[in-house]
C-alpha positions as CSV (number, residue, x, y, z in Angstrom):
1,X,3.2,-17.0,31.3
2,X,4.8,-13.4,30.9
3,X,5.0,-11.9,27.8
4,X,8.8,-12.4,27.2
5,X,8.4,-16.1,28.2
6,X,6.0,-16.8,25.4
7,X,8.0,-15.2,22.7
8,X,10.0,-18.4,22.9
9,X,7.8,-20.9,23.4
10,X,5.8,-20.2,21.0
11,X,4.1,-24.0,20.0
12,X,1.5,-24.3,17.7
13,X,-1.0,-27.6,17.6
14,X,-0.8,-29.9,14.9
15,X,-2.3,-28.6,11.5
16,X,-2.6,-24.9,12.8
17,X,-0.1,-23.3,10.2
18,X,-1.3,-25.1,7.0
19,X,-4.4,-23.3,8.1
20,X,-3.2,-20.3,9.0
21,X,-1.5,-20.9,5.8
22,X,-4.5,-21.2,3.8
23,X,-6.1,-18.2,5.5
24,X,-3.4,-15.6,4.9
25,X,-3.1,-17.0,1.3
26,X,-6.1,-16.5,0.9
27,X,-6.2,-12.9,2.5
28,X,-3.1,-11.9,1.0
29,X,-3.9,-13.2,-2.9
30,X,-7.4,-11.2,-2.1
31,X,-5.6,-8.1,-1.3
32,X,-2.9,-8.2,-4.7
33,X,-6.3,-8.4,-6.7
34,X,-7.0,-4.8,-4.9
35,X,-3.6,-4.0,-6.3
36,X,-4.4,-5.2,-9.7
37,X,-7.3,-2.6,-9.7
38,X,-5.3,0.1,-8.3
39,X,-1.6,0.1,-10.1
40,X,-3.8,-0.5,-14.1
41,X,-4.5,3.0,-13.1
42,X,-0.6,4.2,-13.7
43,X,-0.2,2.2,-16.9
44,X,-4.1,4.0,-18.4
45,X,-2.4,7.3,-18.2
46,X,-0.3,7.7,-21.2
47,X,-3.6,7.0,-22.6
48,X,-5.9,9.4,-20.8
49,X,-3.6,12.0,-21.7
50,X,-3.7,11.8,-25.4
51,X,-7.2,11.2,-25.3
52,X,-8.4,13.7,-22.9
53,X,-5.4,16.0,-22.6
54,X,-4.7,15.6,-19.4
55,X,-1.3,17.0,-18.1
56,X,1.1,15.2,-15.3
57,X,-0.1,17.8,-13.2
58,X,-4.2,16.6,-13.3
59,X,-2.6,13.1,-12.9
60,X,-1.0,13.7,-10.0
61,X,-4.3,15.7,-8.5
62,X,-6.4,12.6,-10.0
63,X,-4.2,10.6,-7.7
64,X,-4.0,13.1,-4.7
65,X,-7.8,13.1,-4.4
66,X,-8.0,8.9,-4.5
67,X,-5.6,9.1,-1.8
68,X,-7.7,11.6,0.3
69,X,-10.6,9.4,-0.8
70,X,-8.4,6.2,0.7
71,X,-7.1,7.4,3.9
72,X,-10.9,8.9,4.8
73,X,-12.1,5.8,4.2
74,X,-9.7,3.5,6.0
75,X,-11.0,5.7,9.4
76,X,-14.2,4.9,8.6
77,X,-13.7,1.1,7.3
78,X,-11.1,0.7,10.1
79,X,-13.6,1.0,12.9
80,X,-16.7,-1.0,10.8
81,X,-13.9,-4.0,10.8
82,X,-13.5,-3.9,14.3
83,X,-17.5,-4.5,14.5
84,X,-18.2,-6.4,11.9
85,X,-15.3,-8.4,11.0
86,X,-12.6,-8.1,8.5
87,X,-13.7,-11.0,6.3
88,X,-17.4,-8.8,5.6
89,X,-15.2,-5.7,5.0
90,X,-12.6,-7.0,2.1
91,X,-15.4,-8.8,0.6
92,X,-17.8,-5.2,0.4
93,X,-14.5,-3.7,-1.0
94,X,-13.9,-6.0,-3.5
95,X,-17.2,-5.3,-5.2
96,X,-17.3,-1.8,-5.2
97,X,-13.4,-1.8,-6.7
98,X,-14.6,-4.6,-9.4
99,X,-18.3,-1.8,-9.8
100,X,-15.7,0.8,-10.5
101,X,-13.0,-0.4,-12.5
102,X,-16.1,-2.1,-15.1
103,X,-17.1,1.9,-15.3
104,X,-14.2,2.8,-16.4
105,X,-13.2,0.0,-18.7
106,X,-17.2,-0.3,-20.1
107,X,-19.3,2.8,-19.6
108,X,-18.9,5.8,-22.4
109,X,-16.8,8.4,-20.6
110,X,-18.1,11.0,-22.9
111,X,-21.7,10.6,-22.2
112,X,-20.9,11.3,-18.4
113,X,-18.8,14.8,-19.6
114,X,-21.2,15.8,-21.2
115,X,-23.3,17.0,-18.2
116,X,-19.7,17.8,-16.3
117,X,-16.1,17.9,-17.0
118,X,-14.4,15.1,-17.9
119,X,-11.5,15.7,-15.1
120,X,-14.3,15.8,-12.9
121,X,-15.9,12.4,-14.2
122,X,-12.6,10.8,-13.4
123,X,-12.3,12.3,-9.6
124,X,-15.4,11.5,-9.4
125,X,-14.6,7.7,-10.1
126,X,-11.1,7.8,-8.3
127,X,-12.6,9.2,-5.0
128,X,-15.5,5.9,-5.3
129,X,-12.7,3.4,-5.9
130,X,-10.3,5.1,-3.2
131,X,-13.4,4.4,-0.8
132,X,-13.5,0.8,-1.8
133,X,-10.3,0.0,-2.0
134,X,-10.1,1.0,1.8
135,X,-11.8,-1.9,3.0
136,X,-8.9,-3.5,2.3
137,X,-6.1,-3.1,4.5
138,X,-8.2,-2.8,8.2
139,X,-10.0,-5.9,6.9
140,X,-6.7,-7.8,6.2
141,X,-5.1,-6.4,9.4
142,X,-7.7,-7.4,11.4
143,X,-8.0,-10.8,10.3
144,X,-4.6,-11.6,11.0
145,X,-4.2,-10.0,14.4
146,X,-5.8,-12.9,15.5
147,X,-3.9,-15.3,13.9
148,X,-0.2,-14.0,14.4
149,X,1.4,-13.7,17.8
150,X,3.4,-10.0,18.6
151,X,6.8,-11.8,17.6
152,X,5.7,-13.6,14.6
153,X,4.3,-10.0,13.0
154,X,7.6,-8.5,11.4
155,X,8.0,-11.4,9.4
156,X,4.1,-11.4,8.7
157,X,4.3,-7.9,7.4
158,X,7.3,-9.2,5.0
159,X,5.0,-11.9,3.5
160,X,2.2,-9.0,3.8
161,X,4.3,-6.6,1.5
162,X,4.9,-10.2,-0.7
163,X,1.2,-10.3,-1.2
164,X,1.0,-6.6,-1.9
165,X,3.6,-7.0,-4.7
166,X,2.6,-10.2,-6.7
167,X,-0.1,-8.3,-7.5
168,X,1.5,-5.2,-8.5
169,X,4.1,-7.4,-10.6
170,X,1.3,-8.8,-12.0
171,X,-0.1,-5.9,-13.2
172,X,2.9,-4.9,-14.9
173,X,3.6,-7.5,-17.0
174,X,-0.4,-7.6,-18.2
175,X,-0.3,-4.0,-18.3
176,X,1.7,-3.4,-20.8
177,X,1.1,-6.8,-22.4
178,X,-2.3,-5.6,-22.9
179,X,-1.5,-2.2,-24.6
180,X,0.9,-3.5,-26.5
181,X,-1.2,-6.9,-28.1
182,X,-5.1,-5.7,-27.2
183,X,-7.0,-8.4,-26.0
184,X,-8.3,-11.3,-28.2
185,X,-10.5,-13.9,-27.0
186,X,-11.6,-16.9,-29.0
187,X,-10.9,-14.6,-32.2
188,X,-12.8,-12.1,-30.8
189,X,-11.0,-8.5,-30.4
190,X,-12.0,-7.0,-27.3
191,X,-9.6,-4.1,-27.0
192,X,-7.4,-2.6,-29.6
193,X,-3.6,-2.1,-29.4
194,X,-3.2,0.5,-27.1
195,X,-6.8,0.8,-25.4
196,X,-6.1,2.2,-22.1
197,X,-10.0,1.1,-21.3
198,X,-8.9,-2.4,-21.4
199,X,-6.9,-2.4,-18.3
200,X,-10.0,-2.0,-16.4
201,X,-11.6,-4.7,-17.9
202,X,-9.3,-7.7,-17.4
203,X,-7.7,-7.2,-13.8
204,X,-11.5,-7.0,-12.1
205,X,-11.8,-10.9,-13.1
206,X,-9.0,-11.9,-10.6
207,X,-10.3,-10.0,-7.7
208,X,-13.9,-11.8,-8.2
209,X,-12.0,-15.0,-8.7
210,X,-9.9,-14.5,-5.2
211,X,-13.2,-12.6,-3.6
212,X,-14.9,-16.5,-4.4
213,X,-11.7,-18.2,-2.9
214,X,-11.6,-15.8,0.4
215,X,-15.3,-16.3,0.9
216,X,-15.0,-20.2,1.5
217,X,-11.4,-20.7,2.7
218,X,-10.9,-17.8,4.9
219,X,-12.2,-17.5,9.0
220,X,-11.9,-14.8,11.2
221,X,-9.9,-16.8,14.1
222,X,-8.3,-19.9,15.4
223,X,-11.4,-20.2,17.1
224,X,-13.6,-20.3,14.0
225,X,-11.0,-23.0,12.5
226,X,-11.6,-25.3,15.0
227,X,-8.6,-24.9,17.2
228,X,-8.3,-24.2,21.1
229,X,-8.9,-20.0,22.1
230,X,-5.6,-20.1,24.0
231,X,-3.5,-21.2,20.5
232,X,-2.5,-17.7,20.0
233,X,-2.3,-15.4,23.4
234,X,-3.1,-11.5,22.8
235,X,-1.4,-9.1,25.0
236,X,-3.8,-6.1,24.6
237,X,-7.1,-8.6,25.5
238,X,-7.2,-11.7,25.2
239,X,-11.0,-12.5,26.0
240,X,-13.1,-14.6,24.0
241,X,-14.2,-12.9,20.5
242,X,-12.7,-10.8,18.0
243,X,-15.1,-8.3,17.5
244,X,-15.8,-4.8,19.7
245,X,-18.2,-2.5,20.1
246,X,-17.6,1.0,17.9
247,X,-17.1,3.2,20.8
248,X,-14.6,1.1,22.9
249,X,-12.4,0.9,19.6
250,X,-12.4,4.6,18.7
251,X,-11.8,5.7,22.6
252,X,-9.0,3.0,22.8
253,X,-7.0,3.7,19.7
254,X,-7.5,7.3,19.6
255,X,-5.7,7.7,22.4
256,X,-3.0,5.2,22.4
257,X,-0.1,7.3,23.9
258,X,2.2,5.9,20.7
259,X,-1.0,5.9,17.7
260,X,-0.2,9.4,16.4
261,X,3.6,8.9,15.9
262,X,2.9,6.1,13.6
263,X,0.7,8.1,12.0
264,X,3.0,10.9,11.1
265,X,5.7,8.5,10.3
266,X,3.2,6.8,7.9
267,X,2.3,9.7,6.2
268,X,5.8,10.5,5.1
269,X,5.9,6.6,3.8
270,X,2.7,7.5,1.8
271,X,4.3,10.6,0.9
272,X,7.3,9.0,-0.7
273,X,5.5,5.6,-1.4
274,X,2.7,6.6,-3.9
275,X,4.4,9.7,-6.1
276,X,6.8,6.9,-7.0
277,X,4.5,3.8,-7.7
278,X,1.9,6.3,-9.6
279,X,4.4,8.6,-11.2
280,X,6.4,6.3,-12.7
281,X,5.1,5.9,-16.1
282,X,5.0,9.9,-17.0
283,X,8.6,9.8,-15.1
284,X,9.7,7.1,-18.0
285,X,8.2,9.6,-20.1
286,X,9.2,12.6,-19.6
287,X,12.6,12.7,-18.1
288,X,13.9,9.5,-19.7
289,X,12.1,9.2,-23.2
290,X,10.1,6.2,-23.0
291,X,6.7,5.4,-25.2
292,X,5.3,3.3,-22.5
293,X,1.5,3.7,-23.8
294,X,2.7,2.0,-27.4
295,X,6.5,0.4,-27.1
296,X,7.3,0.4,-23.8
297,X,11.4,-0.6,-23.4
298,X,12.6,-3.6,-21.3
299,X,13.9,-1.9,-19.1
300,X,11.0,0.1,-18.3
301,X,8.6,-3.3,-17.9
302,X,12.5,-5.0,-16.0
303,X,12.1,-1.9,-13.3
304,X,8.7,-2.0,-12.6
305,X,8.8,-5.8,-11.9
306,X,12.1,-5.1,-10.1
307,X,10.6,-2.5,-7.9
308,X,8.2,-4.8,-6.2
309,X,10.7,-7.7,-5.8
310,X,13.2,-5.5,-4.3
311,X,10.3,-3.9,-1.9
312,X,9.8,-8.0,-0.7
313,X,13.4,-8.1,0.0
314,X,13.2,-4.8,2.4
315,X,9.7,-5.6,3.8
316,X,11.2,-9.2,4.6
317,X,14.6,-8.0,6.0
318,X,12.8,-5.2,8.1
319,X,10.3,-8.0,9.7
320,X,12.8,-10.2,10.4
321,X,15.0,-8.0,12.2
322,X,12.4,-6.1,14.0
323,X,11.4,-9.7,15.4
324,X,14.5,-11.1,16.0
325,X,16.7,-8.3,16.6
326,X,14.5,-5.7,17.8
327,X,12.4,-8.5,20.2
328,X,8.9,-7.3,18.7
329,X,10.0,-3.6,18.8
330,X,9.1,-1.4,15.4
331,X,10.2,2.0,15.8
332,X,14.5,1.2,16.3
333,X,14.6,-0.4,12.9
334,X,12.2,2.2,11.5
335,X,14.3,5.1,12.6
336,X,17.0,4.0,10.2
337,X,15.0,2.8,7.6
338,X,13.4,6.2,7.2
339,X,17.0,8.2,7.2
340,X,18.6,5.2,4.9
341,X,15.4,6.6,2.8
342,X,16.1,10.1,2.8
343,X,20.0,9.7,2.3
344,X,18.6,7.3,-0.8
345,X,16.9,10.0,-2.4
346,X,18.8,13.1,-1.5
347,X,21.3,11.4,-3.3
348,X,19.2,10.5,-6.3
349,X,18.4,14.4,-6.4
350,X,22.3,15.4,-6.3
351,X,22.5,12.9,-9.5
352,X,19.4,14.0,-11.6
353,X,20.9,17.9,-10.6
354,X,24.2,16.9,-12.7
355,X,22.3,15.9,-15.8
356,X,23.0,12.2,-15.4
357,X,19.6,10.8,-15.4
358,X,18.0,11.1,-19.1
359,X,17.6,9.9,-22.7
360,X,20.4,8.1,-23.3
361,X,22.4,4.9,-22.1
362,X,23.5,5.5,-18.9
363,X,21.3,8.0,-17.8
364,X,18.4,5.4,-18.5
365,X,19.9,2.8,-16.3
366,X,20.9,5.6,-13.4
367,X,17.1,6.6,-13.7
368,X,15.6,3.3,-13.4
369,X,18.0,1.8,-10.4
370,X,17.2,5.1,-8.7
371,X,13.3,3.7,-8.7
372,X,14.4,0.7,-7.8
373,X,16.6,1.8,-4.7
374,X,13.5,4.2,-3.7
375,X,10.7,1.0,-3.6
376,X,13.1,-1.1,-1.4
377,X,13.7,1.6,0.8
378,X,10.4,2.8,1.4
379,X,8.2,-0.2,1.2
380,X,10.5,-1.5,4.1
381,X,8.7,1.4,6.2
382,X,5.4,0.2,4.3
383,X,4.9,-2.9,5.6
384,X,6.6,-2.9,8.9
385,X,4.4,0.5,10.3
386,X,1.3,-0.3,8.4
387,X,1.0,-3.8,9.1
388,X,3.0,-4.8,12.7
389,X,2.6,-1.9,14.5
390,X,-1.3,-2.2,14.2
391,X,-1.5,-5.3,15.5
392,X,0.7,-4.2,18.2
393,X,-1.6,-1.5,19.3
394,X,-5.2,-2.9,18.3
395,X,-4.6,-6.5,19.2
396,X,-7.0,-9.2,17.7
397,X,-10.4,-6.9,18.2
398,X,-8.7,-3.2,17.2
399,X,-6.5,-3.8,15.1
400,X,-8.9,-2.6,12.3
401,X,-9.4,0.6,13.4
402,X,-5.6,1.1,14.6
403,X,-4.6,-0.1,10.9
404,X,-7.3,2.3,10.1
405,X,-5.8,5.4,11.8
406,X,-2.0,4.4,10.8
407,X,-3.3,3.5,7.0
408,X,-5.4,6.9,6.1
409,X,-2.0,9.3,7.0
410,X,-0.4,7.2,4.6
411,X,-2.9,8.4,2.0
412,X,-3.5,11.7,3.4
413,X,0.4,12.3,3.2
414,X,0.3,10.9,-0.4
415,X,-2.3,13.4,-1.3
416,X,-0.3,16.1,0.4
417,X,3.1,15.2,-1.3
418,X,0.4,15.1,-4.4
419,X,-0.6,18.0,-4.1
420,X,2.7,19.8,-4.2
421,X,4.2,17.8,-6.6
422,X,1.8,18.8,-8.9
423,X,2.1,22.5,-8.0
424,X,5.3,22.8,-8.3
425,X,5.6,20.7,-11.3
426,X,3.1,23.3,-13.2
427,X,5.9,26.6,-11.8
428,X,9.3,25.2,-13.1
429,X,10.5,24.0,-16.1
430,X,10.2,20.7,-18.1
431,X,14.0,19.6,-17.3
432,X,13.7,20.6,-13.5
433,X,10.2,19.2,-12.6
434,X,11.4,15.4,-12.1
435,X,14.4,17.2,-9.6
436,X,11.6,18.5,-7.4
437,X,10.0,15.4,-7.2
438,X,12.9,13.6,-5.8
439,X,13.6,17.0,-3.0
440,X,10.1,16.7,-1.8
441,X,10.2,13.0,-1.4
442,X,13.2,13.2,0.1
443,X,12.3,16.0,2.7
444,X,9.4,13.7,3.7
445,X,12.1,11.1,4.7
446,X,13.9,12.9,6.9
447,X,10.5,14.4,9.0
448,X,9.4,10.1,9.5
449,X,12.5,9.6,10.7
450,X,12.2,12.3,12.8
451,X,8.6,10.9,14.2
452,X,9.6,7.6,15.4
453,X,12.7,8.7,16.7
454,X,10.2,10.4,19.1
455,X,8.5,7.9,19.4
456,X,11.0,5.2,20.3
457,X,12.3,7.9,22.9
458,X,8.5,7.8,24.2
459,X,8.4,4.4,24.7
460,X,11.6,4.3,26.7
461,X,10.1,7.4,28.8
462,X,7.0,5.1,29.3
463,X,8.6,2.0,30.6
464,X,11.0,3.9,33.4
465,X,7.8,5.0,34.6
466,X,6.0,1.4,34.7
467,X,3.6,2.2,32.3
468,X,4.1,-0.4,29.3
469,X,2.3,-0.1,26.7
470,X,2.1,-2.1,23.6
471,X,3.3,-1.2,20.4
């Protein structure tokens, strides 16, 4: 049967999806605990800074070097996936992100500055959980390579971006529940009002509890469930097994004729992605007024549960369409997504230039819709680059080491955009810093547009000449 044949005939046995179901529930609840452990981080800042006197400028550096920390490790944890598996490889993170986050929450900080700074203590810490947390995503990818067929993908990276962002709403509402009310157990305080420490106490529980869930629910394949090897038919090999040796995944996917394009692309999503999930909070701060470390307004908490539910609406939309529409093929709807993305926030720029975003009424609500607009935008890209196209390229035994590849640029364009964010944000003033922001995301836009517009123009150069290849 031809490629195009199965797309619609796809017929699963009886009792395959409440598996599969149960599996990528599983996987997914597993990987919003990651983002419970990641996004606390953004809400501890106010904190850190009044403590420690950090500036938005070391933030944004603490976050550039967890993101350089990240993408390294999702080239390393990428290819360990491929040869171990990608249940071992979310279950290793998951220990070393709960390790971490109990530092920061438990240890005394100020014991460990003591010998060095305490910036350093904390990059120190950021780069360690950045490693862990990059078992994650190869792991999960991996997994479900060899559960999804090419045309069912899309609209698995749609529910894999609704995974993603339960646990970053989650975070938000016990984020600044916490900070707000402490924590009090059976009478017991356990963090004050305003403790920053205590978001990395709480959100560690619910990754061990979903780490104890994966462990016994989850399988690797079809074929460790019990069902027939031919229930889901992998176009890049489709031999028995879903593991491969290290040097046959790194010589594959390395040089993938299309690998590198994604990569770019995906950099400019991390690029625009993480300087608005991370900045957020000293954004509310700063340009619009907010006390989000000890009364933080409705509308702040509204928009940063709005931010992830609007990202599920574009991560599902882009999936769908890129499987129906688009017959499996990523990089026509990513073209447009990335220029709607750029338009989005060159726009946002033009507004915040005129004054119109700020402490009062109306320049609050402009402020937080232009969030809002950027996370649907962007986390369309997210979900439908990072989490298709590596299945499309790796299939069911590289897919770890693909997601690997595609994953890191995201961080390693995060860090970039980082980097000069923070940069430029110590050279101009206080009222223009926030305007910079928006111009440098938006710039990044424009050049991942520009990527898999190439791309999609080397695919078609690739199938005049006979050579198809996946992805």
């Amino acid at each position: 049967m031809s490629h195009d044949e199965h797309r619609f005939t796809i017929k699963h046995p009886r009792g395959f999806r409440p598996r599969r179901g149960l599996n990528w529930f599983s996987i997914g609840l597993m990987y919003a605990t990651y983002y419970m452990c990641r996004y606390n981080f953004r809400f501890a800042t106010p904190g850190m800074i009044d403590e420690f006197g950090f500036d938005s400028s070391d933030i944004a550096n603490l976050f550039a070097i967890w993101s350089l920390a990240y993408g390294t490790g999702q080239l390393i944890n990428g290819l360990l996936a491929d040869r171990q598996g990608g249940k071992r490889s979310m279950l290793i993170g998951a220990i070393g992100t709960i390790i971490i986050n109990f530092i920061l929450g438990f240890f005394p900080l100020d014991a460990i500055s003591a010998y060095v700074s305490v910036f350093t203590t904390f990059a120190l810490l950021a780069l360690m959980n950045g490693y862990f947390q990059s078992f994650g995503a190869p792991g999960m990818v991996k997994i479900n390579a060899a559960w999804f067929h090419r045309t069912e993908r899309g609209i698995f990276a749609g529910i894999f971006g609704i995974m993603i962002q339960l646990g970053q709403v989650a975070i938000s509402k016990l984020g600044p529940f916490m900070l707000t009310s402490g924590i009090v157990i059976f009478g017991i305080t356990m963090a004050q009002q305003g403790e920053w420490r205590a978001l990395f106490q709480i959100p560690p529980l619910f990754t061990a509890a979903a780490a104890v869930l994966m462990f016994f629910a989850v399988k690797e394949s079809p074929e460790d469930a019990g069902f027939d090897d031919s229930v889901i038919v992998d176009e890049i090999d489709d031999s028995e097994g879903v593991t491969v040796s290290l040097s046959k995944s790194f010589k594959t996917i390395l040089t993938h004729p299309l690998i590198w394009f994604y990569a770019v692309a995906y950099a400019c999503t991390g690029a625009v992605r993480q300087p608005t999930d991370q900045l957020s909070i000293l954004y509310f701060e700063d340009q619009l007024g907010f006390d989000m470390a000890n009364d933080p307004p409705r509308i702040a908490v509204a928009t940063l549960i709005a931010m992830p539910v609007v990202a599920v609406m574009g991560s599902i939309m882009s999936g769908f369409i890129s499987d129906k529409f688009a017959k499996g093929r990523r990089a026509p709807v990513a073209v447009v997504l990335y220029f709607v993305e750029a338009c989005v926030i060159g726009t946002a720029a033009i507004i915040m230039a005129k004054g119109l975003v700020g402490p009062t009424t109306s320049g609050i609500w402009t402020g937080c819709i232009i969030l809002i607009l950027i996370s649907m935008t962007v986390n369309s890209t997210h979900s439908l680059v990072g989490a298709a196209a590596p299945m499309d390229i790796g299939g069911k035994k590289m897919a770890g080491f693909a997601a690997g590849v595609i994953d890191s640029f995201q961080y390693y364009g995060a860090a970039f955009a980082l980097f000069i964010t923070g940069i430029v944000q110590k050279q101009v003033s206080e009222e223009d810093k926030w305007f910079y922001w928006l111009v440098i995301m938006a710039s990044f836009g424009v050049i991942g547009g520009i990527s898999m517009f190439m791309l999609m123009m080397k695919q078609r150069r690739l199938r005049r000449e006979g050579r198809i290849v996946s992805g």
